[in-house]
C-alpha positions as CSV (number, residue, x, y, z in Angstrom):
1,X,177.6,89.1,259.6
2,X,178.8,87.3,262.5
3,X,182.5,86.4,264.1
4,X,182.8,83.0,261.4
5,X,181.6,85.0,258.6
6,X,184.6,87.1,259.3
7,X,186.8,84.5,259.4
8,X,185.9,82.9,256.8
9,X,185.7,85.9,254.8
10,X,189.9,86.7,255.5
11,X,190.5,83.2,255.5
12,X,189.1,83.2,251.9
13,X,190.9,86.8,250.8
14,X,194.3,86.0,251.8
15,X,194.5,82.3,251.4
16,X,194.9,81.3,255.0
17,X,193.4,77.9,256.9
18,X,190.4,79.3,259.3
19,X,192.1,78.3,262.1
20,X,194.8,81.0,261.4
21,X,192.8,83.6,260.6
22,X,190.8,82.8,263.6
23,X,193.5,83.4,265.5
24,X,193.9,86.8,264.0
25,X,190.5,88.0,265.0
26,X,190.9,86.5,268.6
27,X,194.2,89.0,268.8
28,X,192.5,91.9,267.3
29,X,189.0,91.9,269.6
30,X,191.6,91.0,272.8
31,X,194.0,94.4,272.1
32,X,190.5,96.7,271.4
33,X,189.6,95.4,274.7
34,X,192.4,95.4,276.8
35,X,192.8,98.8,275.4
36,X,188.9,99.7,276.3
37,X,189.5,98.5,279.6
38,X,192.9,100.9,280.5
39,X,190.7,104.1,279.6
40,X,192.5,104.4,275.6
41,X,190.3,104.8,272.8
42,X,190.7,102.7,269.6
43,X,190.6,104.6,266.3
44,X,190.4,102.9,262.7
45,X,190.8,105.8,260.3
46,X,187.8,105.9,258.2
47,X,186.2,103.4,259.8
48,X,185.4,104.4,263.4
49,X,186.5,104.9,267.0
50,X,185.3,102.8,269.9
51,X,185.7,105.2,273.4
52,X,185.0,104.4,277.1
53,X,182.8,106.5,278.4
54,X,181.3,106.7,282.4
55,X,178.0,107.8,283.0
56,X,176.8,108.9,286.4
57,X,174.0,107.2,288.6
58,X,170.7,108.4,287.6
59,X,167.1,108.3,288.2
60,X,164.7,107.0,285.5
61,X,161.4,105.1,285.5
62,X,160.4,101.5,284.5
63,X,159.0,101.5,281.3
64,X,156.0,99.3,281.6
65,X,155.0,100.3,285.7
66,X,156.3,104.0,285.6
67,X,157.9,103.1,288.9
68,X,161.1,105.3,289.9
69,X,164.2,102.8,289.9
70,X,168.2,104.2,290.3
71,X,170.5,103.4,287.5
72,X,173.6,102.9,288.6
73,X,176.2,104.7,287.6
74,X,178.6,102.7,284.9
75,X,181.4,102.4,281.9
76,X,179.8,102.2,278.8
77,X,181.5,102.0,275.4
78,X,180.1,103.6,272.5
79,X,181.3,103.5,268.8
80,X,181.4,106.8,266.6
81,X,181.9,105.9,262.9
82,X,183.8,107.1,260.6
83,X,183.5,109.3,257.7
84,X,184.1,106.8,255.4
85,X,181.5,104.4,256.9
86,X,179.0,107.2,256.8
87,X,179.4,108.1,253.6
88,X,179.5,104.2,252.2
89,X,176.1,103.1,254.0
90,X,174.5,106.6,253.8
91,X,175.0,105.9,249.9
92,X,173.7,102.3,249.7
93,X,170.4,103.6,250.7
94,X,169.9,106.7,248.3
C-alpha cells in the first residue's frame, strides 16, 4: 500500500475529496519529520514509535570484494512497533 492508497482509503472512510485528505497526509508525514529531525521521538500508541538514532563510524567490508571500506558515522531512524501491530500481523499468519 502506497501514499494514494492511503488517501484514497480516508478519502473514502470519511467522505472527503482526495485533495483534502491529501492534504492531511502531507501535514502528518511533515510534523513526524520535523519532529525526527529536532531529536523527538514520535509515538502512536499501539501502533509504533519512530526514534532517531546516531550510529558511530565503523569499519566493515564490501560484500562482494571483501575489501575493508569506513562507514561513516550517521542518523538513522528506526521504527519499533507496537504491541498491537505485533499481535495483529503475528496473528494473520498463525
Amino acid at each position: 500500500m502506497g501514499k494514494s492508497q492511503i488517501i484514497k482509503e480516508i478519502a473514502t472512510q470519511i467522505e472527503i475529496d482526495r485533495r483534502k485528505a491529501s492534504f492531511v497526509v502531507d501535514i502528518i508525514i511533515d510534523s513526524i519529520i520535523e519532529a525526527l529531525v529536532n531529536g523527538k521521538k514520535v509515538t502512536f500508541a499501539g501502533f509504533g514509535t519512530f526514534k532517531n538514532v546516531y550510529k558511530e563510524a565503523r569499519n566493515a567490508k564490501h560484500p562482494k570484494t571483501g575489501e575493508d571500506i569506513c562507514v561513516e558515522a550517521k542518523n538513522c531512524v528506526i521504527f519499533k512497533p507496537g504491541k498491537i501491530l505485533r499481535n495483529r500481523v503475528s496473528k494473520k499468519h498463525l
